[in-house]
PDB file of N, CA, C and O in Angstrom:
ATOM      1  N   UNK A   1      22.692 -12.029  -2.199  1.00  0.00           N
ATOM      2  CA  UNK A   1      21.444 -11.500  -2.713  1.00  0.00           C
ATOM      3  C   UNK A   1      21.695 -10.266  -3.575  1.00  0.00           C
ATOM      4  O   UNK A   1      20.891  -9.925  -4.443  1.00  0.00           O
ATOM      5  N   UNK A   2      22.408  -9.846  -3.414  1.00  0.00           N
ATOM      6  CA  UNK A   2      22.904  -8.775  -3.728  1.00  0.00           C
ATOM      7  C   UNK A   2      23.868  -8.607  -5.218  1.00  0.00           C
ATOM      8  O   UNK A   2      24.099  -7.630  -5.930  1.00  0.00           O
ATOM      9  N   UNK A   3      24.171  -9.645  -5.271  1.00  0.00           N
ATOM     10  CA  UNK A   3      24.508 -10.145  -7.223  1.00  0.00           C
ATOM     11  C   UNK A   3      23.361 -10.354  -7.764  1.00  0.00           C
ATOM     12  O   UNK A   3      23.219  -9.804  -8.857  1.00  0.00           O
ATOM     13  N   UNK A   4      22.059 -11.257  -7.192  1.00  0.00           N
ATOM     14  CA  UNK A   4      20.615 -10.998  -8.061  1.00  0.00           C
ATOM     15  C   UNK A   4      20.554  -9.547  -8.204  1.00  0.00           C
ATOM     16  O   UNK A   4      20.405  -9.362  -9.412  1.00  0.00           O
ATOM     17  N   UNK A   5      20.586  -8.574  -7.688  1.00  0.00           N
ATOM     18  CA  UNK A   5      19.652  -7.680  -8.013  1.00  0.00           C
ATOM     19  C   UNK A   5      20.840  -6.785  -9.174  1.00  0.00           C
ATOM     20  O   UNK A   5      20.329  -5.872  -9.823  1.00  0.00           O
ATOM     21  N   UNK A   6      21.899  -6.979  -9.330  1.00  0.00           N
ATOM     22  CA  UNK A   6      23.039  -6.567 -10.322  1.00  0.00           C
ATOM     23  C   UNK A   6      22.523  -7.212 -11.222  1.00  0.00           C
ATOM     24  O   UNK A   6      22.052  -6.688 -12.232  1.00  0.00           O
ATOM     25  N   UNK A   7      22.534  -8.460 -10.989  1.00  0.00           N
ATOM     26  CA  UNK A   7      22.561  -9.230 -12.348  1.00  0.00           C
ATOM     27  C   UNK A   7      20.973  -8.820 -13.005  1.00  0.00           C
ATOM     28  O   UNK A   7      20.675  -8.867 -14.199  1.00  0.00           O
ATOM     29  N   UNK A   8      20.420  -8.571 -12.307  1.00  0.00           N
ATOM     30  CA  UNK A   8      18.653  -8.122 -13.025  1.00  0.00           C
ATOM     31  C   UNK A   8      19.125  -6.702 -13.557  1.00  0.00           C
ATOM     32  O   UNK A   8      18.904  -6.251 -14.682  1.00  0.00           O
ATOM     33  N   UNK A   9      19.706  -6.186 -12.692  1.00  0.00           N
ATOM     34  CA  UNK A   9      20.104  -4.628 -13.188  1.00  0.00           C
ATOM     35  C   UNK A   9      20.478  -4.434 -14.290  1.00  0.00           C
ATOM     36  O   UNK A   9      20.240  -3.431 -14.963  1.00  0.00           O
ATOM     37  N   UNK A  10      21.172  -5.468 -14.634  1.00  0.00           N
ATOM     38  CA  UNK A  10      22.178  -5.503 -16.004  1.00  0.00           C
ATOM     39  C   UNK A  10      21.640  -6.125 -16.707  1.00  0.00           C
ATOM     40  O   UNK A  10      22.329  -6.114 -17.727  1.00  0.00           O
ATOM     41  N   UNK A  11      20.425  -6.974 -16.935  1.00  0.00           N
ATOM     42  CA  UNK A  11      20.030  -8.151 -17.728  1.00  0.00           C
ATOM     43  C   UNK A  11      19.505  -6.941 -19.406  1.00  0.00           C
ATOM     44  O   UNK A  11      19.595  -5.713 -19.412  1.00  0.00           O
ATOM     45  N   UNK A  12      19.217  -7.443 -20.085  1.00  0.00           N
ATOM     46  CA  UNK A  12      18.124  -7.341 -21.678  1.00  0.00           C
ATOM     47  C   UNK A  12      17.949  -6.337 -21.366  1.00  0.00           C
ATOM     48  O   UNK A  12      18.483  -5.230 -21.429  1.00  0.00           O
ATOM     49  N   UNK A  13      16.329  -7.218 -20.648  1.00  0.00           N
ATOM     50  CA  UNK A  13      15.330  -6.573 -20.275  1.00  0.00           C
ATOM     51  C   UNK A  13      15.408  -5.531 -19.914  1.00  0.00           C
ATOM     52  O   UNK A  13      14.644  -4.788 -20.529  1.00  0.00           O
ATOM     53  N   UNK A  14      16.483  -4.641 -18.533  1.00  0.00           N
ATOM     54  CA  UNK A  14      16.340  -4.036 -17.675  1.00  0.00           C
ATOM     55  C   UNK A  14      16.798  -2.609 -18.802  1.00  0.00           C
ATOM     56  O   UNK A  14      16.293  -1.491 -18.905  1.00  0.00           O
ATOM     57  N   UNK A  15      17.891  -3.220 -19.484  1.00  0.00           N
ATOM     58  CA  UNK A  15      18.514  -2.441 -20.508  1.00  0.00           C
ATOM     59  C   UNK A  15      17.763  -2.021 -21.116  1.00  0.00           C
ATOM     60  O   UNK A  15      17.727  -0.800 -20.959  1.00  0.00           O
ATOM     61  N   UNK A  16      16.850  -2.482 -22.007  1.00  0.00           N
ATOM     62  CA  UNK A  16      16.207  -1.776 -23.353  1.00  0.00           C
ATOM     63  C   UNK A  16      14.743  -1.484 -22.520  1.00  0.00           C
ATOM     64  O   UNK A  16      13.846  -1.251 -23.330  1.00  0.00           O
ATOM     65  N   UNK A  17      14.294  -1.440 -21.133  1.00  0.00           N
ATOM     66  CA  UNK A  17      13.824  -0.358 -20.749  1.00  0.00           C
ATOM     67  C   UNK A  17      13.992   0.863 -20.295  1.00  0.00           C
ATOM     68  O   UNK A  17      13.417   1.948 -20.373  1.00  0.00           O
ATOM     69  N   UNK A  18      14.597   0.571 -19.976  1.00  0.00           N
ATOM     70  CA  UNK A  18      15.732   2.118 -19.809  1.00  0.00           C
ATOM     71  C   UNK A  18      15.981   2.622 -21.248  1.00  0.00           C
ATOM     72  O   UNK A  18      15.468   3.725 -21.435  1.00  0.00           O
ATOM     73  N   UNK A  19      16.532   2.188 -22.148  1.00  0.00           N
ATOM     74  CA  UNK A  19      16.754   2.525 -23.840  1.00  0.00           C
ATOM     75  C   UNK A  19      15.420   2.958 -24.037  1.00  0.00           C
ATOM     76  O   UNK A  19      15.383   4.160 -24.297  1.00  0.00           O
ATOM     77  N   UNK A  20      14.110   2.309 -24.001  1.00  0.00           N
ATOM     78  CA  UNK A  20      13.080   2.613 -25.181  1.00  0.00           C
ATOM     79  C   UNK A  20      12.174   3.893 -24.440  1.00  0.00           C
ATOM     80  O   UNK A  20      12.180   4.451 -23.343  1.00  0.00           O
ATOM     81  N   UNK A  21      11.429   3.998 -25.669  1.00  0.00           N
ATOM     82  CA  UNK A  21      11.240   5.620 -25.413  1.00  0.00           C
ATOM     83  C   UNK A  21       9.816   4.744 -24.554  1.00  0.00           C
ATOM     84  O   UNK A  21       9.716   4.505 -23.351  1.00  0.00           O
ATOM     85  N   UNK A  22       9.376   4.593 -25.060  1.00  0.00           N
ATOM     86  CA  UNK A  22       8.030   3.993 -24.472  1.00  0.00           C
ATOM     87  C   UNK A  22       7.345   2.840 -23.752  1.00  0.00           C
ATOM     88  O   UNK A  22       6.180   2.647 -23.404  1.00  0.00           O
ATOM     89  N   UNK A  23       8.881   1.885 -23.613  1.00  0.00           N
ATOM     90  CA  UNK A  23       8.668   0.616 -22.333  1.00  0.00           C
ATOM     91  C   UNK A  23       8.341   0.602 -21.256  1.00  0.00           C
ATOM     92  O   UNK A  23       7.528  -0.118 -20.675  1.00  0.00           O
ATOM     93  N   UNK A  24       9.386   1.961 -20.684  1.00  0.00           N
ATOM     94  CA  UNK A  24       8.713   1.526 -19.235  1.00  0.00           C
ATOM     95  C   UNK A  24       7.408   2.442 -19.019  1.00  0.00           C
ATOM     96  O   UNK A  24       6.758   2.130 -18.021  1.00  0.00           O
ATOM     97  N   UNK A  25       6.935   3.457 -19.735  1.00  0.00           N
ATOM     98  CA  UNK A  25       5.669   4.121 -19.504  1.00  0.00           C
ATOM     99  C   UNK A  25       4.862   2.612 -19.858  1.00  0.00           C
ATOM    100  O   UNK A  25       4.372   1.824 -19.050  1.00  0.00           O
ATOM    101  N   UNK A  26       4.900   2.546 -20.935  1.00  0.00           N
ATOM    102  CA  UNK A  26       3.912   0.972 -20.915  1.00  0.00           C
ATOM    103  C   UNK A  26       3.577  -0.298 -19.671  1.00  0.00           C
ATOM    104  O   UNK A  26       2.611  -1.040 -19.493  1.00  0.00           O
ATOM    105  N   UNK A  27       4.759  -0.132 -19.027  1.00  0.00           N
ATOM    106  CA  UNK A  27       4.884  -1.041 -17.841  1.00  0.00           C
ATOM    107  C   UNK A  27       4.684  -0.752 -16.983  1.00  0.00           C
ATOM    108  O   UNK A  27       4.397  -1.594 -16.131  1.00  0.00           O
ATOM    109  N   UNK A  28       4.714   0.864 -16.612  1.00  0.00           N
ATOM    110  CA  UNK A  28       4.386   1.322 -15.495  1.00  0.00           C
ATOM    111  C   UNK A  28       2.505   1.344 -15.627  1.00  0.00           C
ATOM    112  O   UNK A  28       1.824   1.297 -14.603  1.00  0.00           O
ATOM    113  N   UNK A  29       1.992   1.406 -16.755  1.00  0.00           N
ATOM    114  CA  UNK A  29       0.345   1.517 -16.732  1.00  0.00           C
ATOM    115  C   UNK A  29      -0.172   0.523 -17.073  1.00  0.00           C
ATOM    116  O   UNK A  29      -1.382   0.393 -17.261  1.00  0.00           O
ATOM    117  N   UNK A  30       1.054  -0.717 -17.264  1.00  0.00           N
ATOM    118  CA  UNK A  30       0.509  -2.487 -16.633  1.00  0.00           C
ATOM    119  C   UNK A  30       0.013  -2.627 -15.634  1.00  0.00           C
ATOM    120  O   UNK A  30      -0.942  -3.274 -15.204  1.00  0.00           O
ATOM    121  N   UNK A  31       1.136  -1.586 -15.034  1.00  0.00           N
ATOM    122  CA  UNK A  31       1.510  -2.159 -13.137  1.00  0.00           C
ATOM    123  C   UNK A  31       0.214  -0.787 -12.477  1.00  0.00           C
ATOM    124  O   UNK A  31       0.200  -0.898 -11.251  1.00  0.00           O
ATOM    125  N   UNK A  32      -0.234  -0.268 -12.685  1.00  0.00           N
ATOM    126  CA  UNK A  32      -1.272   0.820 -12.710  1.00  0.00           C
ATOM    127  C   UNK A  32      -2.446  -0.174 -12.588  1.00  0.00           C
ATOM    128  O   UNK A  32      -3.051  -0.540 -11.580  1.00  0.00           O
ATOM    129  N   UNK A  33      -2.667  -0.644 -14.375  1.00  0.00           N
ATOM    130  CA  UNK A  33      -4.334  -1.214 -14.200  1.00  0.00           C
ATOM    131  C   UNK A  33      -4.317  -2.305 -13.312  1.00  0.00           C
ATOM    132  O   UNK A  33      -5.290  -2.590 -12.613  1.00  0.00           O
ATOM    133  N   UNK A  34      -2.765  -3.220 -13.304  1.00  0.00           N
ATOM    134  CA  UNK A  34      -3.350  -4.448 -12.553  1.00  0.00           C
ATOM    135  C   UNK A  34      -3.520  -4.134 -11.105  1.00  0.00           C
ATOM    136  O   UNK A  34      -4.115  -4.896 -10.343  1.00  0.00           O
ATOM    137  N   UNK A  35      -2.961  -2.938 -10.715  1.00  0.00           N
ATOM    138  CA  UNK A  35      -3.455  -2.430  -9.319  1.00  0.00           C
ATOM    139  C   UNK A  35      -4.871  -2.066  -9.436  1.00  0.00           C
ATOM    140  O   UNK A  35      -5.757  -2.253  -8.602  1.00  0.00           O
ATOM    141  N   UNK A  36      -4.934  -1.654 -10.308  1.00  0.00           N
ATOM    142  CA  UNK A  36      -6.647  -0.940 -10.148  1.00  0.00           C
ATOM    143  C   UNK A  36      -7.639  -2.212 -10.136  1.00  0.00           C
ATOM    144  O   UNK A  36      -8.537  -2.086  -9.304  1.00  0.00           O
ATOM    145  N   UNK A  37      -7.678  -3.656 -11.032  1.00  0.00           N
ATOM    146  CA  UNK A  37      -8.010  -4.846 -10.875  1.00  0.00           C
ATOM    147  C   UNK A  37      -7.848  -5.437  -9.602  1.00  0.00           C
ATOM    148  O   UNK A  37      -8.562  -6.379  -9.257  1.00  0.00           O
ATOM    149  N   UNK A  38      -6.809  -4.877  -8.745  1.00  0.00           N
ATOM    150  CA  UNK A  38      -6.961  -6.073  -7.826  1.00  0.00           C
ATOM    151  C   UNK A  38      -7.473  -5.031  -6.241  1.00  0.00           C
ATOM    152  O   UNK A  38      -7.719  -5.243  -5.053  1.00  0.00           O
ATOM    153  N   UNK A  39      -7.425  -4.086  -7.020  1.00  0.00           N
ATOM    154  CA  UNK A  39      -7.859  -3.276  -5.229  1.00  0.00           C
ATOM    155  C   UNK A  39      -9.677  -2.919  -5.753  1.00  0.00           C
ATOM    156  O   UNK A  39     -10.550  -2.536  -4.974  1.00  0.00           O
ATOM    157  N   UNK A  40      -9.832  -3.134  -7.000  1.00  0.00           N
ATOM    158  CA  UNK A  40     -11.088  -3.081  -7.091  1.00  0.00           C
ATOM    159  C   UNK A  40     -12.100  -3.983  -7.094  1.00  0.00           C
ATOM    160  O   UNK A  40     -13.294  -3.736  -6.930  1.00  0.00           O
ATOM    161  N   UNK A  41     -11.527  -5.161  -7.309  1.00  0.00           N
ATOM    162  CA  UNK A  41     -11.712  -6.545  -7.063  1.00  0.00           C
ATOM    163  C   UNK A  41     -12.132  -6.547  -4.971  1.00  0.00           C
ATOM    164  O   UNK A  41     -13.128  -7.016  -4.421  1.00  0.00           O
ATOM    165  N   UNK A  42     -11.110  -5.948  -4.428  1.00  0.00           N
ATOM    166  CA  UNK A  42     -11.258  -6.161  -3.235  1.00  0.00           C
ATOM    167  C   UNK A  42     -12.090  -5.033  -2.577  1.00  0.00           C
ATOM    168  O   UNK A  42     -12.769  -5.350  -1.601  1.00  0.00           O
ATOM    169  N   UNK A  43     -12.110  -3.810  -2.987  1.00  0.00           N
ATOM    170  CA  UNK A  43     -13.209  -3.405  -2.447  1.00  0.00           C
ATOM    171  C   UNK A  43     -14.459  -3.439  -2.706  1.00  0.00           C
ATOM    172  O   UNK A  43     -15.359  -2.930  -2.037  1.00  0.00           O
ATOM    173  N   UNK A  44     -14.559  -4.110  -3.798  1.00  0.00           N
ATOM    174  CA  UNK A  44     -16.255  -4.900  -4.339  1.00  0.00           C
ATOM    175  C   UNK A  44     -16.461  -5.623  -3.326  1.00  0.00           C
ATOM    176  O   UNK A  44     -17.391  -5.240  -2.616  1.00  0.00           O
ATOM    177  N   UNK A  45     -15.738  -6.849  -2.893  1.00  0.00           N
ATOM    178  CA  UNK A  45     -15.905  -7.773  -1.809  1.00  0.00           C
ATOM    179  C   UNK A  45     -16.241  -7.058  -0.083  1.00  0.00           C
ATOM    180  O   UNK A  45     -17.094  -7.268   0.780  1.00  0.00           O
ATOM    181  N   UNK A  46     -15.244  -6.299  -0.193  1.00  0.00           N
ATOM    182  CA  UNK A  46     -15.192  -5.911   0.969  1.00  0.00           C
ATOM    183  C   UNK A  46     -16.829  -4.626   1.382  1.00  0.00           C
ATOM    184  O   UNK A  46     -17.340  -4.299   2.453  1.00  0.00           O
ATOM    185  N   UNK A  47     -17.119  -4.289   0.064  1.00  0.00           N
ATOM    186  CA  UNK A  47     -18.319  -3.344  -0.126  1.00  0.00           C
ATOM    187  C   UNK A  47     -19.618  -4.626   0.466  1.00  0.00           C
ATOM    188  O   UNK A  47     -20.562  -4.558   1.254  1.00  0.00           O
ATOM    189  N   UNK A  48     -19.164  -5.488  -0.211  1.00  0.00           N
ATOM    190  CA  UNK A  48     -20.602  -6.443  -0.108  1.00  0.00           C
ATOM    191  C   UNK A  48     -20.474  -7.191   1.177  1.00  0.00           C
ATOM    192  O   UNK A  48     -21.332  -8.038   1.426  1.00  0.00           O
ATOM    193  N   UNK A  49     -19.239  -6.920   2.249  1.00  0.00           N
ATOM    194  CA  UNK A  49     -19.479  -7.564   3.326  1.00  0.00           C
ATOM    195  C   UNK A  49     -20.097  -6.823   4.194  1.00  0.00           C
ATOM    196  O   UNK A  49     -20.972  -7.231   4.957  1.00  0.00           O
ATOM    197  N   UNK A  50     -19.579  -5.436   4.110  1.00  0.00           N
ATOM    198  CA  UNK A  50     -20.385  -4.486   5.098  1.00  0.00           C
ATOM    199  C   UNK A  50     -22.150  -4.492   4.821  1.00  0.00           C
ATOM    200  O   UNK A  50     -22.913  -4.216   5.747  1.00  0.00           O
ATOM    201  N   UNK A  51     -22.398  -4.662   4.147  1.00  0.00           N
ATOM    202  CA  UNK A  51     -23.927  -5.111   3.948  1.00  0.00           C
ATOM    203  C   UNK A  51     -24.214  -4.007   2.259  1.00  0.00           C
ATOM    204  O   UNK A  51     -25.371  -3.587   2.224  1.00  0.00           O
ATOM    205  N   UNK A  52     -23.456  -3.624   1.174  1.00  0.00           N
ATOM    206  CA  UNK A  52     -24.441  -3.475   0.316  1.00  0.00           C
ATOM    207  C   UNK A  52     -24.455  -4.103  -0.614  1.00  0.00           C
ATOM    208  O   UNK A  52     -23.316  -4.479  -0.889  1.00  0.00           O
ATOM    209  N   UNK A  53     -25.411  -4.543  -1.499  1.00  0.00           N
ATOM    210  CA  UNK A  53     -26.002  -5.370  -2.595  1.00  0.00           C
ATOM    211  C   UNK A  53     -26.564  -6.278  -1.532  1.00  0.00           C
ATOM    212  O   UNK A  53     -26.082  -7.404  -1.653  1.00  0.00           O
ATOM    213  N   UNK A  54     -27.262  -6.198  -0.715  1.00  0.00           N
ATOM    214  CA  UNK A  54     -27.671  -7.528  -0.096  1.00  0.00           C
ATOM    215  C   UNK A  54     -28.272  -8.527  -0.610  1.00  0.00           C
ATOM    216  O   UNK A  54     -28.206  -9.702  -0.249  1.00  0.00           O
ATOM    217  N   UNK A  55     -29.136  -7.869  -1.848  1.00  0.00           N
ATOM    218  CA  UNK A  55     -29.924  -8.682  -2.804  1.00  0.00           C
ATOM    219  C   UNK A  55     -28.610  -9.982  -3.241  1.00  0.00           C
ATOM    220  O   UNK A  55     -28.813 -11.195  -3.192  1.00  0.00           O
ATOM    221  N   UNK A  56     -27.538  -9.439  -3.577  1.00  0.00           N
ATOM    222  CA  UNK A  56     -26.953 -10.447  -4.284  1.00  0.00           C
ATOM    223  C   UNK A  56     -26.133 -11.179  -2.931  1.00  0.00           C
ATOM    224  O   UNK A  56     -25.869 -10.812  -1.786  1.00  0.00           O
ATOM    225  N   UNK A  57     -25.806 -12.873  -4.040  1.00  0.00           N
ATOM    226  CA  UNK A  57     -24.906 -13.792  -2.738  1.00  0.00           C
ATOM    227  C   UNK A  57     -23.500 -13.687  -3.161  1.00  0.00           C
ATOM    228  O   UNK A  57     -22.920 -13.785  -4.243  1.00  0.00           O
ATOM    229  N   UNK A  58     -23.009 -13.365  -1.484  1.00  0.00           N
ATOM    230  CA  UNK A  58     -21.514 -13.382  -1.545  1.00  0.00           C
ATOM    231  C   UNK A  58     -20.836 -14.058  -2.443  1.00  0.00           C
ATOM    232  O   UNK A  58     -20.119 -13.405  -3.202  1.00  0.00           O
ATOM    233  N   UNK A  59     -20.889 -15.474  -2.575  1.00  0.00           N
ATOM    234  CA  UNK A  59     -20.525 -16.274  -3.465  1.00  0.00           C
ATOM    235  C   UNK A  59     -20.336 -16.291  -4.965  1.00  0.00           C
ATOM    236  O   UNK A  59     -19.319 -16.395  -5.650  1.00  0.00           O
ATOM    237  N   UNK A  60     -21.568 -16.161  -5.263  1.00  0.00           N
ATOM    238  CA  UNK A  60     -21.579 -15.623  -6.704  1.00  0.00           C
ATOM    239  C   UNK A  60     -20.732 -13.972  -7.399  1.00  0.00           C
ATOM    240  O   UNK A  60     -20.294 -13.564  -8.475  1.00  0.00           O
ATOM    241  N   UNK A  61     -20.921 -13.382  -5.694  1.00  0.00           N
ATOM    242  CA  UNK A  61     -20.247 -12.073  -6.208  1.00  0.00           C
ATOM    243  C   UNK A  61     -18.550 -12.524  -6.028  1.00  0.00           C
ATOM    244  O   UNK A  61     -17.689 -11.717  -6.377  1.00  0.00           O
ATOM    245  N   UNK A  62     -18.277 -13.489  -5.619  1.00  0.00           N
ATOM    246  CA  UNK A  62     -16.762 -13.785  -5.245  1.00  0.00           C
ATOM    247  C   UNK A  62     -16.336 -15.037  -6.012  1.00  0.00           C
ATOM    248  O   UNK A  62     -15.260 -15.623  -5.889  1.00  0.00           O
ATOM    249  N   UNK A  63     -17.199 -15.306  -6.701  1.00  0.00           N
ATOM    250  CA  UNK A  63     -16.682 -16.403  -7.861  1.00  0.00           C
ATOM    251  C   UNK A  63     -15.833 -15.602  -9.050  1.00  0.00           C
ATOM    252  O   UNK A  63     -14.735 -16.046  -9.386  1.00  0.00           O
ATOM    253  N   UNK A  64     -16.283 -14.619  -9.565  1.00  0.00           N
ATOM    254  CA  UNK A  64     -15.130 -14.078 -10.970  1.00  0.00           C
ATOM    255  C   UNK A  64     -14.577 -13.199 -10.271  1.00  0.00           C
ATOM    256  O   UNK A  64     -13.788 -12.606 -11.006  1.00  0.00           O
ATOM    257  N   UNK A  65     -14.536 -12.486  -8.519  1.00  0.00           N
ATOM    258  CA  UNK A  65     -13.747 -11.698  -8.391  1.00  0.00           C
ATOM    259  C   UNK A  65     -12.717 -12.087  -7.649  1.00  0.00           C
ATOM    260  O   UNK A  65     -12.014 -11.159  -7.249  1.00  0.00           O
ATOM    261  N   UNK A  66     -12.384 -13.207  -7.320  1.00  0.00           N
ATOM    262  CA  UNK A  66     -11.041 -13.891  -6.412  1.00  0.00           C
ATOM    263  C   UNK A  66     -10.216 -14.135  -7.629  1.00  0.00           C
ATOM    264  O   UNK A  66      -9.054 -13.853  -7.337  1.00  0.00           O
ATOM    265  N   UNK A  67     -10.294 -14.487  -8.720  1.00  0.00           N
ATOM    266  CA  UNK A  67      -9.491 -14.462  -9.293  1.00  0.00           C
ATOM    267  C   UNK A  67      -9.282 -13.593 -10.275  1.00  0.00           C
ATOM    268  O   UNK A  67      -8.123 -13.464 -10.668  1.00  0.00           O
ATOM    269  N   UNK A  68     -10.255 -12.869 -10.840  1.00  0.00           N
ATOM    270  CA  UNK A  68      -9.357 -11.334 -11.367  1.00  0.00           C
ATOM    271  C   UNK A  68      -8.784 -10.509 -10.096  1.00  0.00           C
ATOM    272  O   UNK A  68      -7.958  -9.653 -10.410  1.00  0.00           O
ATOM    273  N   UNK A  69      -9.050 -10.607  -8.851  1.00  0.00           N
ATOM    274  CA  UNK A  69      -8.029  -9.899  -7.977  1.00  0.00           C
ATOM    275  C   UNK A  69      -6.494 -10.863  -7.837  1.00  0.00           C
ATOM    276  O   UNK A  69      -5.526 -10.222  -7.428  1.00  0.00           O
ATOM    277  N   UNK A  70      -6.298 -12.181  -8.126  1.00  0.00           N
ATOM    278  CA  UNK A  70      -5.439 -13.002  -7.958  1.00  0.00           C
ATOM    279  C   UNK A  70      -4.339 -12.779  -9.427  1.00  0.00           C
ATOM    280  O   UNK A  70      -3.120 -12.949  -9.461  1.00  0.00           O
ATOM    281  N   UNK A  71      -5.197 -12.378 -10.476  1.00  0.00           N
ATOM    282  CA  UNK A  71      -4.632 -11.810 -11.702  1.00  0.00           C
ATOM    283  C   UNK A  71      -3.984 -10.824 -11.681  1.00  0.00           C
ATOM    284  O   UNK A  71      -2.868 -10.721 -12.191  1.00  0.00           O
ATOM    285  N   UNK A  72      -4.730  -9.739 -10.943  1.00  0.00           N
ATOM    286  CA  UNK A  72      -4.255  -8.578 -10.805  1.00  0.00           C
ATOM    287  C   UNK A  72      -3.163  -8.096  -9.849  1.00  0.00           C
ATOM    288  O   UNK A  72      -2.424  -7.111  -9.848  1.00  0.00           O
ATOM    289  N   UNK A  73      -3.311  -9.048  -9.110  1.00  0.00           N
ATOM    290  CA  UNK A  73      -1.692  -9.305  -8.082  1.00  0.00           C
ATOM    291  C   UNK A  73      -0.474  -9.812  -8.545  1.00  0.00           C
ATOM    292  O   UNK A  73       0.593  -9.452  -8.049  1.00  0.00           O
ATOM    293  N   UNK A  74      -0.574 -10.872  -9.742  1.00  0.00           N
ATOM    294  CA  UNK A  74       0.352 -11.825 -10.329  1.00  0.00           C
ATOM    295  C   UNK A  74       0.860 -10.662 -11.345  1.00  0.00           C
ATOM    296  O   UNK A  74       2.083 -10.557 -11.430  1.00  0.00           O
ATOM    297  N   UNK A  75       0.030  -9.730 -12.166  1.00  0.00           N
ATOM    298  CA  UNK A  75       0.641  -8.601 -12.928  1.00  0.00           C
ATOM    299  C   UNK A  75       1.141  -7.750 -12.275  1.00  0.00           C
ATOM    300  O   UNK A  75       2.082  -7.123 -12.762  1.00  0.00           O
ATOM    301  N   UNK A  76       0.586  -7.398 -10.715  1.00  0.00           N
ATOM    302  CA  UNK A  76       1.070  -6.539 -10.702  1.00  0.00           C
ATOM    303  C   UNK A  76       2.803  -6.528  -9.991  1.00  0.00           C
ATOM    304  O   UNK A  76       3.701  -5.698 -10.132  1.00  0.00           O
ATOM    305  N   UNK A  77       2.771  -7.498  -9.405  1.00  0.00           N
ATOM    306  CA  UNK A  77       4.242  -7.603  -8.657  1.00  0.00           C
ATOM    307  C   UNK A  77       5.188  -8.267 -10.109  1.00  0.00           C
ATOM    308  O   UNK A  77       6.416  -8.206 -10.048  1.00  0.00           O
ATOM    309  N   UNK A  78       4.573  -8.826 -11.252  1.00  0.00           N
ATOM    310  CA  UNK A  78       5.347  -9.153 -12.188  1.00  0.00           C
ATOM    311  C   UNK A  78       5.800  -8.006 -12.852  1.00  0.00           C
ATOM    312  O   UNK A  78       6.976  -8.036 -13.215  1.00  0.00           O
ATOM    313  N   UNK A  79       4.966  -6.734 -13.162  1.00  0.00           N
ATOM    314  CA  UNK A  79       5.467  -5.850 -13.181  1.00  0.00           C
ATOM    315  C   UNK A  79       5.831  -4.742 -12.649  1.00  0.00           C
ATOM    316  O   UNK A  79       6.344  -3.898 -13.384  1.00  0.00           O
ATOM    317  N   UNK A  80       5.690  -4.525 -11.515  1.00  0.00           N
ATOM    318  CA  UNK A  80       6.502  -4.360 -10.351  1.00  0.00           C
ATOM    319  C   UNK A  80       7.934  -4.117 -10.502  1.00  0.00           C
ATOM    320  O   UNK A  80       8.602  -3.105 -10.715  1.00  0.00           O
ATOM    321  N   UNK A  81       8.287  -5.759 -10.268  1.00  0.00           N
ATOM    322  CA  UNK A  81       9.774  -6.126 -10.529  1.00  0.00           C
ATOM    323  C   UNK A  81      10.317  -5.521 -11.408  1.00  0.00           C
ATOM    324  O   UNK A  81      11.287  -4.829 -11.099  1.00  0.00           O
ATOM    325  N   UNK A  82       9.843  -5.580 -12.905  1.00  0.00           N
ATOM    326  CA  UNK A  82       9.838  -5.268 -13.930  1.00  0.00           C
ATOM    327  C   UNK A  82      10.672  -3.549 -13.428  1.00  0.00           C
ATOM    328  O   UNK A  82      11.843  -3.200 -13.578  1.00  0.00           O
ATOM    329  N   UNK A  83       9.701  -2.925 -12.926  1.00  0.00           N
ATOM    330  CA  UNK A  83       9.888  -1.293 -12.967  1.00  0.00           C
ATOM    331  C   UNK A  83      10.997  -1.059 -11.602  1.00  0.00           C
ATOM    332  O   UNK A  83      11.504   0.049 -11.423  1.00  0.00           O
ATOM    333  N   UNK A  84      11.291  -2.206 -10.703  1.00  0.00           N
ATOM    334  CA  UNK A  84      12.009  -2.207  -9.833  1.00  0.00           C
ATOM    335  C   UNK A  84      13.637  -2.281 -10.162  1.00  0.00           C
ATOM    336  O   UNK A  84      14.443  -1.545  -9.593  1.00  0.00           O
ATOM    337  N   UNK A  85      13.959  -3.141 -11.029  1.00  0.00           N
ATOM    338  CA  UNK A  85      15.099  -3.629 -11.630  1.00  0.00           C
ATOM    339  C   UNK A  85      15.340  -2.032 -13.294  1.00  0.00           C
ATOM    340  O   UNK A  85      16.403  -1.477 -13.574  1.00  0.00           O
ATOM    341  N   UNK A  86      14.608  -1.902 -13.658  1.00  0.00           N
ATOM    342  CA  UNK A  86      15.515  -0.701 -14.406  1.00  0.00           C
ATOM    343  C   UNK A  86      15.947   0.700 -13.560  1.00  0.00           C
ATOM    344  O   UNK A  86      16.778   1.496 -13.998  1.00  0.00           O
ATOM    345  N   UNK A  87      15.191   0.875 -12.181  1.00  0.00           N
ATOM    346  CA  UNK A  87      16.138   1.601 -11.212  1.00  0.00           C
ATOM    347  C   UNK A  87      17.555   1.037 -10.660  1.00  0.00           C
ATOM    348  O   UNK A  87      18.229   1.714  -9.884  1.00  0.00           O
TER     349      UNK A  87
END
């Protein structure tokens, strides 16, 4: 396991973030918003279980937000990795 994480260490990618002046700040405020998408995604849900918006139905409130929180998980561990491997 332990040659994957060399071999990521050493790859392009890992390189010319480390090189560029402005990659990994860019990647790190990928890995920022898609956190902010997916924990905000979940405390919308989690807001409307404890009882507020009662007016509105769970459902409808959890139809566009299961998957921008499912988005926001897939960016964020994609870039994640990303910021994991140029350490």
């Amino acid at each position: 396991m332990q040659d994957v994480w060399v071999a990521l260490a050493t790859s392009e990618v890992a390189s010319a973030l480390r090189l560029s002046r402005w990659g990994y700040a860019a990647v790190n405020a990928t890995h920022i918003a898609a956190l902010g998408l997916l924990f905000g995604s979940v405390v919308t849900l989690d807001l409307r279980l404890l009882g507020l918006w009662r007016s509105t139905v769970l459902a409808d409130l959890a139809r566009p937000l299961v998957p921008i929180a499912a988005v926001g998980l897939i960016i964020a561990v994609a870039s994640g990795l990303l910021l994991f491997v140029t350490r």
